[in-house]
C-alpha positions as CSV (number, residue, x, y, z in Angstrom):
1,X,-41.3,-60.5,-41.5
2,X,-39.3,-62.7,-43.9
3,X,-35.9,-62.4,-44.6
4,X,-34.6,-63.6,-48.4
5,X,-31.9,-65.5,-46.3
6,X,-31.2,-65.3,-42.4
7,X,-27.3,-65.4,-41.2
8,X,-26.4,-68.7,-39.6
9,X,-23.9,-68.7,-36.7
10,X,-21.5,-69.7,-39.1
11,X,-20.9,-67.1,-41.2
12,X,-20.1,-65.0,-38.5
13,X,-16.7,-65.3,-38.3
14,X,-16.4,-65.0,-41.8
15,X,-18.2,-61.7,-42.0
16,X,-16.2,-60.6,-39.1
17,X,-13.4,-60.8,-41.7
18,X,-14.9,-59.4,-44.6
19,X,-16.2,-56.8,-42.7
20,X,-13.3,-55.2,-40.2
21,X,-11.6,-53.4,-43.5
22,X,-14.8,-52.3,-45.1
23,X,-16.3,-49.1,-45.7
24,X,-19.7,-48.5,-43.6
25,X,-21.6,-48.4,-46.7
26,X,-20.6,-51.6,-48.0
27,X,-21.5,-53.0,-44.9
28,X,-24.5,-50.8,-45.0
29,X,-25.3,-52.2,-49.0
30,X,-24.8,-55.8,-47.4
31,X,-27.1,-55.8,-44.9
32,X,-30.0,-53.4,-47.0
33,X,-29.5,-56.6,-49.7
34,X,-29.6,-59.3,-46.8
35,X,-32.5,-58.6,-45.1
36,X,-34.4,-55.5,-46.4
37,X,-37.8,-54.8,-44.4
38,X,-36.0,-57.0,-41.9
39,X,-33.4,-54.4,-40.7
40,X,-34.0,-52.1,-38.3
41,X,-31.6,-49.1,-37.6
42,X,-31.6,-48.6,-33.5
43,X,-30.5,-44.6,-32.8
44,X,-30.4,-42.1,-30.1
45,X,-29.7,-39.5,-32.8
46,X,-25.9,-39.2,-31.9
47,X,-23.0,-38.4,-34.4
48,X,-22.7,-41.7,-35.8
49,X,-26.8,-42.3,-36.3
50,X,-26.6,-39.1,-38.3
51,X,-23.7,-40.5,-40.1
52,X,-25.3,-44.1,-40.8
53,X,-28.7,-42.6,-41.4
54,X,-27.6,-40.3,-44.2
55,X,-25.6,-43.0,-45.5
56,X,-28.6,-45.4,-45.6
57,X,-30.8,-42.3,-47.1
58,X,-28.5,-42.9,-50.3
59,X,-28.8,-46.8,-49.7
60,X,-32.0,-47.9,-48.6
61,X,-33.9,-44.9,-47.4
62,X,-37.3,-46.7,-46.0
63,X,-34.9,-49.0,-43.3
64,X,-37.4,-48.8,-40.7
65,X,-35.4,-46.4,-37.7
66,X,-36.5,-46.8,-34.4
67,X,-35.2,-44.7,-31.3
68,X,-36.2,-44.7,-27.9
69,X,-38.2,-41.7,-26.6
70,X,-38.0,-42.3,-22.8
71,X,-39.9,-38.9,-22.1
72,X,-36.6,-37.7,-20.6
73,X,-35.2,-36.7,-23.5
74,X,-33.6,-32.9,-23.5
75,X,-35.2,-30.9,-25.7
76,X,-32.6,-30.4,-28.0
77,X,-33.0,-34.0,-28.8
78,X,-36.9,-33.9,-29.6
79,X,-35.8,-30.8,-31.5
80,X,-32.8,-33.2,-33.7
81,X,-35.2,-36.1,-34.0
82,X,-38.5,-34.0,-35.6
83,X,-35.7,-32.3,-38.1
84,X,-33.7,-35.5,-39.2
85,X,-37.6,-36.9,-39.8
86,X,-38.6,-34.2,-42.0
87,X,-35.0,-34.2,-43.7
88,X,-34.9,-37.7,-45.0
89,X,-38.4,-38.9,-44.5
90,X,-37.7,-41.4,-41.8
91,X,-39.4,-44.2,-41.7
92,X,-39.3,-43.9,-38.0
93,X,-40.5,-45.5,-35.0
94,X,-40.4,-43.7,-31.6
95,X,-40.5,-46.4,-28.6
96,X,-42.0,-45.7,-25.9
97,X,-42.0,-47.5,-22.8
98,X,-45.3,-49.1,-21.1
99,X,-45.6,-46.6,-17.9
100,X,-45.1,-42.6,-18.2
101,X,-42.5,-41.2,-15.9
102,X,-45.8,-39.9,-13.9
103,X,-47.0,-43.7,-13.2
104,X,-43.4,-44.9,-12.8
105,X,-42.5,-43.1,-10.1
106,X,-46.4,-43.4,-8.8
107,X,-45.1,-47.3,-8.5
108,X,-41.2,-47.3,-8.0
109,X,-40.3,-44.1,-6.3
110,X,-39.7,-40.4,-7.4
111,X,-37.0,-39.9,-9.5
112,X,-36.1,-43.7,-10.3
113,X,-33.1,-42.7,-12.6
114,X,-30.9,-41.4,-8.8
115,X,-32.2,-43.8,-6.5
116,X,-31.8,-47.1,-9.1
117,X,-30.8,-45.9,-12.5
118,X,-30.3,-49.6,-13.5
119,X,-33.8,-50.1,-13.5
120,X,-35.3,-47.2,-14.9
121,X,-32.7,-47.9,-17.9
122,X,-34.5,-51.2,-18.4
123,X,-38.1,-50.3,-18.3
124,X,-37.5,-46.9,-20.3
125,X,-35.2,-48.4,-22.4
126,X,-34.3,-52.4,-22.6
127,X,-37.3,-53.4,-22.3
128,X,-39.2,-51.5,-24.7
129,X,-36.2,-52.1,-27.4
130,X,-36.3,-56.0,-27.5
131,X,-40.2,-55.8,-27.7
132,X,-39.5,-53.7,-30.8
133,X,-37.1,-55.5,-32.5
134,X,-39.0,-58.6,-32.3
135,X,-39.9,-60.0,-36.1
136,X,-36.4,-58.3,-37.1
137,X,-33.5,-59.9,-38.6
138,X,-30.9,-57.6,-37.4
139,X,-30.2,-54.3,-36.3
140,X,-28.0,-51.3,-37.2
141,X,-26.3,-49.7,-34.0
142,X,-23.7,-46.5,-33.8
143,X,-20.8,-48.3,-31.2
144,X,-17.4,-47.0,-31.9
145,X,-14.4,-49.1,-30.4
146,X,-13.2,-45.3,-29.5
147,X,-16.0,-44.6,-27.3
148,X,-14.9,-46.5,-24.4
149,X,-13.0,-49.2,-22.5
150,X,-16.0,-51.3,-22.7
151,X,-16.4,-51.0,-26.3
152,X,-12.8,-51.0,-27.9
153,X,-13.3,-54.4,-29.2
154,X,-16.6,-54.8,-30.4
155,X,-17.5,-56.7,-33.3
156,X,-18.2,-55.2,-36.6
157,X,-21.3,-58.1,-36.5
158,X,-22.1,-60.4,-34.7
159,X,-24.8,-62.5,-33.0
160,X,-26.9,-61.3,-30.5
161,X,-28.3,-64.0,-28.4
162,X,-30.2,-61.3,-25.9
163,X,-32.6,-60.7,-29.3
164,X,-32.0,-63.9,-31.2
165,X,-30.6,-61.4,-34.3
166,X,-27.9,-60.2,-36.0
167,X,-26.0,-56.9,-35.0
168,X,-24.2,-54.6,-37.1
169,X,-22.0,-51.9,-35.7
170,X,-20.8,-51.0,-39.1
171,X,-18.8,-47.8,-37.7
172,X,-16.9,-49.9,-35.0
173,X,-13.6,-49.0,-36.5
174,X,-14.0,-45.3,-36.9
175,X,-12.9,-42.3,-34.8
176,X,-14.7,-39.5,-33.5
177,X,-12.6,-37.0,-36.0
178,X,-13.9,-39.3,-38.7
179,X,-17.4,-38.9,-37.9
180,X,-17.8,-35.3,-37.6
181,X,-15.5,-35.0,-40.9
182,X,-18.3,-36.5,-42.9
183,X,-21.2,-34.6,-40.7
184,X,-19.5,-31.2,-41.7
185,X,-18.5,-32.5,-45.2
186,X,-22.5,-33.1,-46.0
187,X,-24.2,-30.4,-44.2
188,X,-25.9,-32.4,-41.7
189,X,-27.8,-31.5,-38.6
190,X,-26.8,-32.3,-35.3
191,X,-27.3,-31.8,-31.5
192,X,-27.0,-28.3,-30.3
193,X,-25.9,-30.0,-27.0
194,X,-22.9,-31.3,-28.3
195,X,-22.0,-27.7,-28.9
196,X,-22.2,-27.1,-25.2
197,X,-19.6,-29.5,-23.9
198,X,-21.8,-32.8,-23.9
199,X,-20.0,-35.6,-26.2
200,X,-22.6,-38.3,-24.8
201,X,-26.2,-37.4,-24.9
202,X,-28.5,-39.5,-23.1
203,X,-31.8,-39.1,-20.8
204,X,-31.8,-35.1,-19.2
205,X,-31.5,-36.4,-15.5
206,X,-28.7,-38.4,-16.4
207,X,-26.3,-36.4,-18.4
208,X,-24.0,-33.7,-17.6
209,X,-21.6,-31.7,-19.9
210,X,-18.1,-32.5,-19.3
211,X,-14.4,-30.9,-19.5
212,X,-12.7,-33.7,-20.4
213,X,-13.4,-33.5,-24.3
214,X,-11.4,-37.1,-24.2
215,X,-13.7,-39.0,-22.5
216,X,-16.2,-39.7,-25.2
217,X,-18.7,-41.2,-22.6
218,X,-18.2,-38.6,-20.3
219,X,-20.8,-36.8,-18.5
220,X,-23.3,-40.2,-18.4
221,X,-24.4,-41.3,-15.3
222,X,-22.5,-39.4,-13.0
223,X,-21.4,-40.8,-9.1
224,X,-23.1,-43.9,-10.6
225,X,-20.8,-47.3,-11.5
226,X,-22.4,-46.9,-14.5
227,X,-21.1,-47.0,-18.4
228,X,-24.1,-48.8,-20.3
229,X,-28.1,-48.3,-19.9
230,X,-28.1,-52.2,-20.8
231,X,-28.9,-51.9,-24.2
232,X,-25.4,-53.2,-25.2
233,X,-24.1,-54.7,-21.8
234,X,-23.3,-58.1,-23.5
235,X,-20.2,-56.9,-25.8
236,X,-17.8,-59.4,-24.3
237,X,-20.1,-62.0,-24.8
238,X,-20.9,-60.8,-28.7
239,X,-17.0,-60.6,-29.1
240,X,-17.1,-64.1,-28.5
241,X,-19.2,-65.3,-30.6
């Protein structure tokens, strides 16, 4: 993959700026123009990927979309993903990991995601991603600086050094409110889970529905010290630079 012109470091900053008072779909237009083919959107089908993918449906609707199908996805998720693929004729990627969950825990234990969630989230998931993103440009993620401690001052874009590419979080300033105000506004599909008291939906084994409707990352990773799957466990560093 080419891109027509590749973001140098320094432009960051200046993007940074351009970008932390602009709508998600100029940001959206922006990177579409900047690096076309070159763009990958990264989802896990929550809210905000059903936000940003109906937004890039009216902006660049063959963005290749990849999400990661760890084969311990509920079924309501499997059920989200095959209708949002239909709906807006994804050009989607599902990415796998190398072993099954049969020949992982055949090599690493039964039921890897209790004993050492850490590193079942990087085989099922980190691994597989960067392997995937490789020949990209940059990618399209769904963090919200409302979604957590750990997140409240991401970066609308910034560099990420992990995959040697540009990352957009072009909803970073938005609220949850905001999100599901456009999702209801335009009709648009979304997880029957979230429904059922889940506001975080992640691998089966590893999420619970939750009380706390304030806790936007609730219910992930329960009587684990555990808030990421690793994915995105560089924001301070991204902040930085």
């Amino acid at each position: 993959m080419t891109a027509a012109y590749r973001t140098e470091y320094d432009d960051v900053a200046d993007l940074q700026q351009r970008f932390e008072s602009a709508h998600p779909q100029e940001i959206l237009q922006w990177a579409a123009e900047e690096y076309g083919q070159d763009l990958a959107v990264v989802t896990s089908f929550q809210p905000t990927g059903i936000v940003t993918l109906h937004m890039l449906s009216e902006i660049a609707p063959n963005t290749p979309v990849m999400t990661l199908d760890t084969g311990l996805l509920f079924p309501e998720t499997y059920v989200l993903i095959d209708e949002m693929e239909a709906r807006f004729n994804l050009n989607l990627t599902r990415v796998k990991p190398e072993l099954t969950v049969n020949q992982q825990a055949d090599r690493h234990g039964d039921k890897l995601w209790e004993s050492n969630p850490d590193q079942c989230c990087h085989m099922r998931k980190t691994v597989p991603l960067k392997q995937a993103l490789s020949g990209f440009e940059a990618w399209i993620t769904g963090l919200r600086r409302d979604q957590s401690p750990t997140r409240s001052n991401i970066p609308i874009i910034a560099r990420d050094a992990r995959n040697d590419m540009m990352k957009l979080c072009p909803f970073a300033n938005w609220t949850e409110d905001m999100i599901w105000t456009y999702i209801h506004a335009h009709d648009l599909p979304y997880n029957d889970l979230h429904d059922q008291g889940y506001p975080s939906i992640g691998c089966l084994h590893c999420t619970q529905a939750t009380t706390d409707s304030a806790d936007l990352r609730g219910g992930r990773w329960v009587n684990h010290q555990k808030t990421e799957c690793g994915i995105h466990v560089n924001l301070a560093d991204e902040v930085r630079h």
